[in-house]
C-alpha positions as CSV (number, residue, x, y, z in Angstrom):
1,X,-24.8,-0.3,36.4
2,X,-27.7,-1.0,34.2
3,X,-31.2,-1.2,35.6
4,X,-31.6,-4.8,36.0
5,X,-28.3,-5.2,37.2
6,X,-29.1,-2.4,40.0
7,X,-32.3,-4.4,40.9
8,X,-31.0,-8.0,40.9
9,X,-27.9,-6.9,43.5
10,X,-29.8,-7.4,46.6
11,X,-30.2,-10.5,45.8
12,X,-28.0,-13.5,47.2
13,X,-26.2,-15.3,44.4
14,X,-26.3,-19.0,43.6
15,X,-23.9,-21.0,41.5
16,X,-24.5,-23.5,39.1
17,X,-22.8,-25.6,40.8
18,X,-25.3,-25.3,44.1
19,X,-28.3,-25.1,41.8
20,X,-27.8,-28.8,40.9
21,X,-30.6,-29.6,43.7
22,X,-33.0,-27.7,41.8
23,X,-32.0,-28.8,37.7
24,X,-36.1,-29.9,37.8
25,X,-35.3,-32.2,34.0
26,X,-39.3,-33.5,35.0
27,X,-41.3,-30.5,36.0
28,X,-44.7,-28.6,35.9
29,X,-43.9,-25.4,34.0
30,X,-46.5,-22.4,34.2
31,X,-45.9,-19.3,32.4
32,X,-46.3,-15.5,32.6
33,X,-46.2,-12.7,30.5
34,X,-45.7,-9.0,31.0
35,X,-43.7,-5.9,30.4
36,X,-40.1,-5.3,30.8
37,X,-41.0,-2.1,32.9
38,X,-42.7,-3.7,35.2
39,X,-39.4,-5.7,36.6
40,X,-39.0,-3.2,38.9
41,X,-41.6,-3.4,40.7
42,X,-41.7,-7.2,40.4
43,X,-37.9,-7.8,41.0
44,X,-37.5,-6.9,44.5
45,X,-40.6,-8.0,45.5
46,X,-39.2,-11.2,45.6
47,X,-35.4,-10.8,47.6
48,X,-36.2,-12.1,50.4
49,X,-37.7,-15.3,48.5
50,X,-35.2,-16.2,45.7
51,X,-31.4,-16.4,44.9
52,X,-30.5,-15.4,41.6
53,X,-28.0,-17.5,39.3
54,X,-24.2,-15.9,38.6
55,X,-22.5,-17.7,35.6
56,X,-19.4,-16.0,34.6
57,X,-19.8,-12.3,36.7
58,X,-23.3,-12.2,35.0
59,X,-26.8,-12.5,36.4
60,X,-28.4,-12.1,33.1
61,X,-26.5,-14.3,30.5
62,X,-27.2,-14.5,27.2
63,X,-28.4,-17.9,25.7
64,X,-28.6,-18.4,21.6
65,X,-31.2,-21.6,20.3
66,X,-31.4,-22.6,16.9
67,X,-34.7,-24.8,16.7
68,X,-35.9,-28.1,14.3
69,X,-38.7,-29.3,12.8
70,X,-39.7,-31.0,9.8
71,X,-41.1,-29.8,6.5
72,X,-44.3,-30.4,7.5
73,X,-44.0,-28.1,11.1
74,X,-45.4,-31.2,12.7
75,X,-43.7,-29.6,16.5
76,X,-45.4,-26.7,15.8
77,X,-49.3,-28.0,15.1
78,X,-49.0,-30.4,17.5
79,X,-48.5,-27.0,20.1
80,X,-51.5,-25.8,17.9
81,X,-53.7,-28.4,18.0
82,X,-53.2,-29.0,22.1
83,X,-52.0,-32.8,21.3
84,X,-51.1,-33.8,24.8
85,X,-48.2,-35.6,23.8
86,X,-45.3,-33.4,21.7
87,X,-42.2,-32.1,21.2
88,X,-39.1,-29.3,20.7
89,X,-35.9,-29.9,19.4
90,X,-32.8,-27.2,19.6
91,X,-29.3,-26.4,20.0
92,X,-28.9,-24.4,22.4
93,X,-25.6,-22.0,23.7
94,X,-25.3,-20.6,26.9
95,X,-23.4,-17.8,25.5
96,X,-20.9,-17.0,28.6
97,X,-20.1,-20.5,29.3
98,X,-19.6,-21.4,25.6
99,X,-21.3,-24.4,26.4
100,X,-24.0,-26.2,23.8
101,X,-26.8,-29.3,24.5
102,X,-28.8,-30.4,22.2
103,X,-32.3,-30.7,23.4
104,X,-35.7,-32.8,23.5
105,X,-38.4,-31.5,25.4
106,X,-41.3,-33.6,25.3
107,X,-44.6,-32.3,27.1
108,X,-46.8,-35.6,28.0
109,X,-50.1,-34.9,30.4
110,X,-49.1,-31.2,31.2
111,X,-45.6,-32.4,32.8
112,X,-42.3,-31.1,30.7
113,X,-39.9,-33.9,30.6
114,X,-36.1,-32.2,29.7
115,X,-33.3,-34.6,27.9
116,X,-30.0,-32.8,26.7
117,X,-26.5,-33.7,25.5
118,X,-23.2,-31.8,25.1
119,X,-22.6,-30.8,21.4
120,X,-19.9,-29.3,19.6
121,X,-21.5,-26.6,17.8
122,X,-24.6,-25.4,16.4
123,X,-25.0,-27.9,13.6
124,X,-27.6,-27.0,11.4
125,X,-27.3,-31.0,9.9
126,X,-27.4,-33.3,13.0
127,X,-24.4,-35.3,12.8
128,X,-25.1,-39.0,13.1
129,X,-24.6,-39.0,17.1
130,X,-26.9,-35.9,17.9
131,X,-29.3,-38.0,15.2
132,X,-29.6,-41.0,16.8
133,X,-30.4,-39.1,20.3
134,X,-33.1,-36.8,18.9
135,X,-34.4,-40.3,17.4
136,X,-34.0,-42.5,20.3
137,X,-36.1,-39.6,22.0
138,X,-38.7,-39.1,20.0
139,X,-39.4,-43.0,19.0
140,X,-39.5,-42.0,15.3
141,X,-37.3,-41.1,12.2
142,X,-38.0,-37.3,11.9
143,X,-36.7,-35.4,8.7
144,X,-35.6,-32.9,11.0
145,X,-34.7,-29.0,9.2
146,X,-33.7,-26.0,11.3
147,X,-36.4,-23.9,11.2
148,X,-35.3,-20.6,13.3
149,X,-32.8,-19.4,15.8
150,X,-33.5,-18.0,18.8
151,X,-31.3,-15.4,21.2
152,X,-32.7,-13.8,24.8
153,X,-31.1,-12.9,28.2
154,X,-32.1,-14.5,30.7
155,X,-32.7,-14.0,34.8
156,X,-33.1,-17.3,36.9
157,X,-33.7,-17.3,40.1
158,X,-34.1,-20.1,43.1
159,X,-35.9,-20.6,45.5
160,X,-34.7,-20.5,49.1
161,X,-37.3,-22.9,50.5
162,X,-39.0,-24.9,47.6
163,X,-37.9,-26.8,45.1
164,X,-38.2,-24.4,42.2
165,X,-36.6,-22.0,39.8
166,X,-37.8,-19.0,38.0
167,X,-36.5,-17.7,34.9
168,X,-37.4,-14.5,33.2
169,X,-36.3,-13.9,29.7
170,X,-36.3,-10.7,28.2
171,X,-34.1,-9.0,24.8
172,X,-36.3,-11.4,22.7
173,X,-35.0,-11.8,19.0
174,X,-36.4,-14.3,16.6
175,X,-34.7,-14.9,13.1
176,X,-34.4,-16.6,10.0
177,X,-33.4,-15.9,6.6
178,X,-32.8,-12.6,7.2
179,X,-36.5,-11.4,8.7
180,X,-36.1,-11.1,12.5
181,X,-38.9,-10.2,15.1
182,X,-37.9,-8.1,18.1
183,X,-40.0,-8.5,21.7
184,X,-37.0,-6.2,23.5
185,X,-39.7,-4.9,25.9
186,X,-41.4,-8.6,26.6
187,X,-40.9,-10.3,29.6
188,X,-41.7,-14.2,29.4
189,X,-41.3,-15.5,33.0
190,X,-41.7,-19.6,33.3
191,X,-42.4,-21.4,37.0
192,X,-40.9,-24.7,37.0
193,X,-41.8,-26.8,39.5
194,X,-41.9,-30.3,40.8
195,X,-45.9,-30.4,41.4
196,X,-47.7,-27.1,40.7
197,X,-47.5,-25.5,43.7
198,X,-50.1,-22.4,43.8
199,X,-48.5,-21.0,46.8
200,X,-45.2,-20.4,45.4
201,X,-44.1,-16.4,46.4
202,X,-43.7,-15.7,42.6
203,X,-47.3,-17.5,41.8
204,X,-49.0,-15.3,44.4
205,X,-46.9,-12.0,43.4
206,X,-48.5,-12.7,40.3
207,X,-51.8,-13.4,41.5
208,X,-51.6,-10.0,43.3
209,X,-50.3,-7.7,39.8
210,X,-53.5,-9.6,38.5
211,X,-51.1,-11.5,35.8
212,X,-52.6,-14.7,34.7
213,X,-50.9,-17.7,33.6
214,X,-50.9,-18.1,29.8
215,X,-49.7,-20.9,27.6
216,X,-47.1,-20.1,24.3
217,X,-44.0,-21.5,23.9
218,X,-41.3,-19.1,22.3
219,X,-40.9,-21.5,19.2
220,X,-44.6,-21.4,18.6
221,X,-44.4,-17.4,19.0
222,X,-41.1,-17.2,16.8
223,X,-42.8,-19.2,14.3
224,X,-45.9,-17.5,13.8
225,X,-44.1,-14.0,13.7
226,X,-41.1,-15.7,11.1
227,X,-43.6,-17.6,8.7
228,X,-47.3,-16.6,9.1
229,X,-50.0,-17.3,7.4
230,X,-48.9,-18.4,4.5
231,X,-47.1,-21.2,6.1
232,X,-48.7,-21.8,9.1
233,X,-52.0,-22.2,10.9
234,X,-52.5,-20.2,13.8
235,X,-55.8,-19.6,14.6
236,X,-56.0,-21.1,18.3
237,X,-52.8,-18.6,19.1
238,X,-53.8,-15.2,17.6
239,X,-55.8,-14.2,21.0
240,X,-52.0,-14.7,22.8
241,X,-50.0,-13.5,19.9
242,X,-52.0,-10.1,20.2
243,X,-51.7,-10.2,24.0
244,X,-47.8,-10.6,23.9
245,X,-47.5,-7.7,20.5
246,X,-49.6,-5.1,22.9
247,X,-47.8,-5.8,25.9
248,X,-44.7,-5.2,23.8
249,X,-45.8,-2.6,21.7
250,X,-47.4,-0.7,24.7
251,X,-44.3,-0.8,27.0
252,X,-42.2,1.2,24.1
């Protein structure tokens, strides 16, 4: 028994199936950032508060994400340039289940709104179906290009008395074309919620370990680390990108 799997058996499991009350497609995310190491304190700290999700015999599957843009990494400086309104598109597997949805996450007026439909496969070339979805979503023609995959593992947990989930990735790879950035010792824990609710046991855990909220999406992270500066303007995210690199360099 690993370490994580030691600290996550006190906790009462949950099935897919049951978390169905909580899927949250329309939410308020708030995200969290800190080091690996610091799960065990964190973890069981919040037993008596959270279920945690069992797919398979595992309570930390692994999920794979192969992510689209266009040329112009439109997605990505829309993030940049705080544009209320904007978007992600992905593939992604949920690697026990052998199960793929394509994706459309589209942020409008700091809500997340989810869409997703079964796929076959990652296809690098939308096929005309998948098209026409990512299309219909968006409300534009998009010359859309995969621009990096993604794999992590991945705790979620739900709450017992709100209507909320927490998830906690961690074993953070980005890749493409061969160049891959590792953040193995990088915990990126996300809040979703109905309406931000600052009373939430993990938002006041938080509070107490004095970790602040911060805002960067693991495309925009991947991105910056796979492309840099000669593709991409970051300026607005170098203050975070640092942040995330020393808590990941420092927990080695």
């Amino acid at each position: 028994m690993n370490e994580i799997t030691a600290l996550l058996a006190p906790f009462e499991p949950i099935s897919l199936e049951e978390m169905d009350r909580v899927k949250l497609m329309n939410r308020m995310d708030t995200k969290f950032a800190f080091r690996r190491s610091e799960l065990s304190t964190i973890l069981p700290m919040l037993v008596e508060h959270y279920r945690v999700l069992t797919i398979e015999g595992t309570q930390t599957p692994h999920y794979e994400s192969l992510y689209f843009d266009d040329e112009r990494f439109s997605f990505f400086k829309d993030h940049h340039n705080s544009k209320g309104n904007r978007f992600k598109v992905r593939i992604r597997k949920y690697v026990e289940s052998n199960l793929f949805f394509l994706e459309v996450k589209h942020k409008m007026k700091g809500r997340t709104d989810k869409r997703r439909i079964a796929t076959n496969q990652f296809n690098e070339v939308l096929p005309e179906s998948d098209l026409a979805f990512v299309q219909n979503e968006l409300q534009s023609n998009r010359n859309l290009v995969p621009t990096m995959w993604n794999s992590f593992q991945r705790i979620t947990l739900v709450s017992k008395t709100e209507n909320e989930r927490l998830t906690l990735d961690f074993n953070i790879l980005f890749e493409k074309d061969g160049i891959k950035k590792s953040f193995k010792q990088l915990v990126i824990a996300e809040l979703k919620q109905e309406d931000l609710n600052r009373n939430s046991a993990f938002y006041q855990l938080m509070k107490e370990q004095q970790i602040r909220p911060y805002r960067l999406s693991k495309y925009c992270l991947g991105s910056v680390e796979i492309y840099g500066e000669e593709k991409l303007k970051f300026n607005r995210f170098k203050k975070k990108l640092l942040y995330l690199k020393k808590i990941n360099h420092d927990a080695i």
